[in-house]
N, C-alpha and C positions, 0 to 999 in steps of 0.2 A: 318513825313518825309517832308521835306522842300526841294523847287526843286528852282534854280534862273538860268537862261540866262545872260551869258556874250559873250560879242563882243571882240576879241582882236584884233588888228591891229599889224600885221607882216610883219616884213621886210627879205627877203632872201639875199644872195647875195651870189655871188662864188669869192671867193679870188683870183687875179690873180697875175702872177711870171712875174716879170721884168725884162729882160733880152737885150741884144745889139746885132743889126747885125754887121758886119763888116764895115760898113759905120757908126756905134755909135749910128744907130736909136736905138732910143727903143720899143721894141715890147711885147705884153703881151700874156702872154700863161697861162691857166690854173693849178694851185696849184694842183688840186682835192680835196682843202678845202670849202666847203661851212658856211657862217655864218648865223645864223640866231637869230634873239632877238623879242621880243616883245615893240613895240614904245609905244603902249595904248590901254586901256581895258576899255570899256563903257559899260553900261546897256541897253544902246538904240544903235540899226542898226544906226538910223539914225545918230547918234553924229558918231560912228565909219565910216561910211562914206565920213563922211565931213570931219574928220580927216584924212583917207586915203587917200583922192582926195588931200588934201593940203600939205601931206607929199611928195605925187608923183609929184605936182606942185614944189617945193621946192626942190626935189631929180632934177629935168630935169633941174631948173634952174641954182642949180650950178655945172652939169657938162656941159654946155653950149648946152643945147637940143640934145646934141649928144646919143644916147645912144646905147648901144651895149651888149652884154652878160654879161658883167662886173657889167650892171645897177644893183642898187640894186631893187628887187620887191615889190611892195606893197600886200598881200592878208589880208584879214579879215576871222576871223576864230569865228565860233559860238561855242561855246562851254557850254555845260546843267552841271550843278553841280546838286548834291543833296548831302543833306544833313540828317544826320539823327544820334538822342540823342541815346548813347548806353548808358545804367543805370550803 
């Protein structure tokens, strides 16, 4: 049986609904859809790290460091595989 450690770096996000007040602002109100994907999968914590901090640097930047519920999340997720030959 063969056991390996993976790192994935995950992004969440809640989809929101675009919508106008009466003045034509636009306001954003919750779907109730959330999306979520996988950015990157490392063998080492620490590579998945560095990738998460620079994806979150890179997320703030181009929504102009505003962030709000809408932001999408960075988490990193440990996940144990095993592995094993069935004859």
């Amino acid at each position: 049986m063969k056991q390996r450690t993976l790192y994935q770096v995950r992004v969440t996000q809640e989809i929101p609904f675009c919508d106008y007040d009466e003045d034509g602002e636009e306001t954003k109100v919750s779907s109730g859809r959330i999306e979520e994907y996988v950015a990157g999968r490392f063998s080492a914590e620490h590579n998945a790290k560095l990738f998460a901090e620079a994806l979150e640097n890179k997320i703030a930047e181009e929504s102009g460091y505003v962030t709000n519920c809408f932001t999408p999340k960075v988490s990193i997720i440990k996940i144990i595989q095993t592995e094993e030959l069935v004859d």
